[in-house]
C-alpha positions in Angstrom: 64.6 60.0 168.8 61.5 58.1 169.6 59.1 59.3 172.8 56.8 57.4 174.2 54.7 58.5 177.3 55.9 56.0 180.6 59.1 55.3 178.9 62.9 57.1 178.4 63.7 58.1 174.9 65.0 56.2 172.8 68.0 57.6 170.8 69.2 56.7 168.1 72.2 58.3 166.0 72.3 58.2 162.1 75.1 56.4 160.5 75.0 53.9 163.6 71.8 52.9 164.6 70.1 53.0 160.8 68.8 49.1 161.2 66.6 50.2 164.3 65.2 53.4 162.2 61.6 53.4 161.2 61.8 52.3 157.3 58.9 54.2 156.7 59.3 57.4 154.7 57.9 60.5 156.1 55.0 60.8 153.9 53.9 57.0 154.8 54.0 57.9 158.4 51.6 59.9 157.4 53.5 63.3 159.9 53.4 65.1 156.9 49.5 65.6 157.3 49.4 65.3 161.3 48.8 68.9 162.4 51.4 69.9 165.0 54.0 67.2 164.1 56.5 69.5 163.2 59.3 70.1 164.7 61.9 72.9 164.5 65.5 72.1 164.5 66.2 74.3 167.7 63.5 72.3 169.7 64.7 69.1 168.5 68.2 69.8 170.1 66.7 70.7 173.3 64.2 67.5 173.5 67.6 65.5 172.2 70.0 66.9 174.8 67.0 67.2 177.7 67.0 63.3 177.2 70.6 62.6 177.2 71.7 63.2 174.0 75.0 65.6 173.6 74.9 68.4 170.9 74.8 67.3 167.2 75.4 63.6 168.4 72.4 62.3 166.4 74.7 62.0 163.7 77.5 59.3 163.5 81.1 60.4 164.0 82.1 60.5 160.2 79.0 63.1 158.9 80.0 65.4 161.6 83.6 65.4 159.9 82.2 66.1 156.7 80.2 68.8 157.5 82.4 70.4 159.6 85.2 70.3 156.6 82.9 71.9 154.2 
């Protein structure tokens, strides 16, 4: 999920939309260091489904299976 103030969110699932992912690692974006940049799984599904997203969906189809089979 990208946010950007003046803009919607742009979501993007894993799986799917990997070609429009930053290719940067974490540590090269440099979050890793940025105090406050850290976000906890729980928030991240409200900010995901507060912008349209539906529970879980920011994965594709076939990693939900897996998980859910484990």
């Amino acid at each position: 999920m990208e946010l950007h103030p003046g803009r919607p969110a742009l979501l993007l699932v894993a799986g799917e939309d990997d070609l429009d992912m930053c290719e940067l690692s974490l540590d090269q974006t440099r979050l890793t260091m940025r105090q406050g940049a850290e976000i906890t799984l729980r928030d991240f599904e409200i900010e995901w489904q507060r912008n349209g997203g539906g529970p879980r969906q920011y994965q594709a189809k076939m990693y939900q299976e897996q998980h859910s089979n484990q």
